[in-house]
N, C-alpha and C positions, 0 to 999 in steps of 0.2 A: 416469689416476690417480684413485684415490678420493677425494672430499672430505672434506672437516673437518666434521661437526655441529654443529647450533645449539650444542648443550650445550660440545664441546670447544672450539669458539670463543670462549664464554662465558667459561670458566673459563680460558684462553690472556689473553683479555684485562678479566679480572675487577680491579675497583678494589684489592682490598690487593694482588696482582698487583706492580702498579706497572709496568704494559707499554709508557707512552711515556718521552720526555721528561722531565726534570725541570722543571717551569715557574719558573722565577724571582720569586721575591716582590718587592713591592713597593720594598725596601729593598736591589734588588741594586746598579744605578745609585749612590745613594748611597756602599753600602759600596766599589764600585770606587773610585768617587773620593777616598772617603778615604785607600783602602790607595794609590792612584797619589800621591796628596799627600803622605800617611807615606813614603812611597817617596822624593822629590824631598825632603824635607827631612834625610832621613837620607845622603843623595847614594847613592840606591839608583838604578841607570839602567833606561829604559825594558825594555830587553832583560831585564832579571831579573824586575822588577815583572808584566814579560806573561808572561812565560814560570811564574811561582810560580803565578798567577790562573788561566793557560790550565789549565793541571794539574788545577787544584781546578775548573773548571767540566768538564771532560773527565770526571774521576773521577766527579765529582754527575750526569754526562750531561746536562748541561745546552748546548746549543749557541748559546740565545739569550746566557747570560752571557758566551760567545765574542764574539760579535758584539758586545755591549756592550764588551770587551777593544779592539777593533778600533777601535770609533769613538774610545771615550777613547783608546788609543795614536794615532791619526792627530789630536786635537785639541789633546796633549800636547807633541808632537814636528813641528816645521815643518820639520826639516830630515830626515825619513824617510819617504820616500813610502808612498803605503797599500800598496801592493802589498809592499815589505819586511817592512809589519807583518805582514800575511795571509800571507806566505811563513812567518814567525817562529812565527805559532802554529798554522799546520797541520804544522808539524817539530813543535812539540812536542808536538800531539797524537798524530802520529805514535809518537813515543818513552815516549808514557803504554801503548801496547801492550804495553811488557816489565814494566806496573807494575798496568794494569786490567785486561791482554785486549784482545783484540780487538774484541767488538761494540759497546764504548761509543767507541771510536776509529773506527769503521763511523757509528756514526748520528753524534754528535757532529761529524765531519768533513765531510760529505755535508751536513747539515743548516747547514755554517757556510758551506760555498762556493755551498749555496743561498742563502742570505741578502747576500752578498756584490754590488757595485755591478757591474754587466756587464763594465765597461772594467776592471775590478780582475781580475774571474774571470778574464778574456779573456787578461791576462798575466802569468797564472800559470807558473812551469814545467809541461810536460810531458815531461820527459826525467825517465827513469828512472836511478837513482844505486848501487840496490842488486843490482843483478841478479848473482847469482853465475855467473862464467866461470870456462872451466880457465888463463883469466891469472890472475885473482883471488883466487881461493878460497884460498892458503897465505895472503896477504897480509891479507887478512881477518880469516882466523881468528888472524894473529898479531897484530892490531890489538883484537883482542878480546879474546885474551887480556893483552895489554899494558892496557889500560884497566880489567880487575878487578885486574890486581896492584895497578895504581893506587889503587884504589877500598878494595880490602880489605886493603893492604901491611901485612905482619907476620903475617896469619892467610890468606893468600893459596890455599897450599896446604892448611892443616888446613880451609881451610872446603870446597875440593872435595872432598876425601877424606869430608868429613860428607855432602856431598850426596852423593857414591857411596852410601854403606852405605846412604842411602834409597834411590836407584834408580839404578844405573849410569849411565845414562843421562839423569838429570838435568844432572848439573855439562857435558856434551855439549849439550845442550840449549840451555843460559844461554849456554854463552861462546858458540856458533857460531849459534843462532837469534838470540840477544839483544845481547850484548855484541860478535859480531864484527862482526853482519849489520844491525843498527839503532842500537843505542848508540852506538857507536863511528862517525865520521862519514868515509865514503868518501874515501879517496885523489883529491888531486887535484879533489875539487867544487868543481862553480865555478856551479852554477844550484841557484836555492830559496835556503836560508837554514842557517846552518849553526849547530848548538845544540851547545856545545862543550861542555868537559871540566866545568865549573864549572855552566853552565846544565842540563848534560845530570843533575847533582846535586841541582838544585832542582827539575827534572823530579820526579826519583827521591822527593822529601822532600814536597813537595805532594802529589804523588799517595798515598803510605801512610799521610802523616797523615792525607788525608781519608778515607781508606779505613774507620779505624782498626781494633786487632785484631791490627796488627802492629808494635808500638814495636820488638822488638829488630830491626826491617830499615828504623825510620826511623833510631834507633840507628847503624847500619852506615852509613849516609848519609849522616848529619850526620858523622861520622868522617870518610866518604868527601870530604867539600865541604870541609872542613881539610885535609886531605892532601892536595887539590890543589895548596893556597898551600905548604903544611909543605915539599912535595917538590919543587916547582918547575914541577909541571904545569900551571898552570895558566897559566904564560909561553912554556909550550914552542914552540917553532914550529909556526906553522899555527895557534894560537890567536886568535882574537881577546880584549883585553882587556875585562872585565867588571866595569864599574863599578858598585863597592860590593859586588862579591864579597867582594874579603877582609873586609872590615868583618861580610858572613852568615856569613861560618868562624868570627868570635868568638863567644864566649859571649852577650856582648848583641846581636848580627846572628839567634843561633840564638833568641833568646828573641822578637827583635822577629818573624822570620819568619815563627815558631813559632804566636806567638798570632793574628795576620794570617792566616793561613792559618784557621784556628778560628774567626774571623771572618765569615771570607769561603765557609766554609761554615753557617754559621748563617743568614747572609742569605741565599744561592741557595738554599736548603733551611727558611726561613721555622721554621727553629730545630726541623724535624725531623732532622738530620744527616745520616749517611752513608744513602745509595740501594743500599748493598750488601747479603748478606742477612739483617743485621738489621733493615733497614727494613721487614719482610715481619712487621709484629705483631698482622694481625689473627686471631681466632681462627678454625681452622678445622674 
């Protein structure tokens, strides 16, 4: 195989670039623990507070502010072992895939169960959950597609018919790569951690907000995380309950999460913001 040149090495990993990590400033410690204390004062429970944070440091590509996630979750909580935490936000980094991609859930992931204490890494799950069979695959996809009815009820069908007319094969896409095969949480799991109907919303809403660029699909989200309570999904069986969910489905849940999140990227990102490609402003 041919190599790479100085030059194209150079420029692959040229400073406005932005080729590693996100490093976390000074002020991210801090700002965790304030948002975990806004959190416990608002009776917002651990499971959301890691799960909104995990998002917004997965999006920023930041994996050290994971790791900070991790410590404050296990210093917060006496009665949740480290390893539930660590199980809690490698799902949901997992689940920022149908929201960042793929390579920031690559390094971000990789780099958190690097940093992780041995006896933690060591009892992790390794059984796999998603693997599609010819038992599986109808069940799947109707689990998929049940969970954007969920998400989008009332515009359910006109929004796939708009994704047709862009590309046939997009609205195929979402519901059976995304919504049936990662979003949506396996029949029957019973290893790792499981990021339900309500959590799998604040997945969705952390990550766009930080993204930004796309308000009408944070928009569709925040709809989406009320219709969970509206309709009753969010009790359905197999859910686990999510305290201080419904209180994020009001109006001031959406405003407190809202600006928390905006926060919480100003500090990992030392008040440059989003790492996506507008971060790229040097001249060339």
């Amino acid at each position: 195989m041919s190599k790479l040149s100085d030059a194209v090495k150079a420029l692959i990993n040229a400073g406005h670039a932005k080729p590693g990590y996100t490093r976390p400033s000074a002020d991210v410690q801090p700002a965790l623990a304030k948002f975990a204390c806004s959190a416990k004062e608002k009776k917002v429970g651990l499971p959301a507070w890691v799960t909104l944070s995990t998002a917004v440091s997965a999006t920023l590509n930041c994996p050290e502010a994971m790791t900070s996630i991790f410590h404050l979750a296990n210093s917060s909580d006496s009665q949740r072992a480290p390893v539930q935490n660590a199980e809690l936000i490698r799902e949901v980094g997992l689940k920022c895939i149908s929201f960042n991609g793929i390579p920031r859930s690559i390094n971000t992931l990789g780099a958190f169960y690097g940093s992780l204490p041995s006896d933690v890494a060591s009892s992790l799950s390794t059984t796999t959950t998603r693997e599609y069979t010819a038992a599986n695959v109808e069940a799947r996809k109707k689990d998929g597609r049940a969970l954007w009815d969920q998400v989008y009820l009332g515009f359910e069908r006109k929004l796939l018919d708009k994704l047709a007319q862009s590309h046939p094969d997009l609205p195929v896409h979402i519901l059976n790569g995304h919504y049936g095969n990662l979003l949506s949480d396996p029949r029957g799991k019973n290893t790792g951690a499981n990021v339900g109907r309500v959590l799998t919303s604040l997945v969705a809403i952390a990550c766009l907000r930080s993204q930004t660029g796309v308000g009408p699909q944070v928009t569709s989200h925040v709809f989406g995380l009320r219709k969970a309570y509206e309709n009753g999904d969010a009790n359905a069986e197999g859910q686990d309950p999510v305290e201080g969910g419904e209180w994020l489905a009001s109006n001031d849940g959406n405003i407190w999460m809202l600006e928390n999140i905006d926060k919480l990227v100003n500090a990992i990102s030392a008040g440059e913001g989003t790492t996506f490609a507008p971060g790229m402003r040097a001249k060339l």
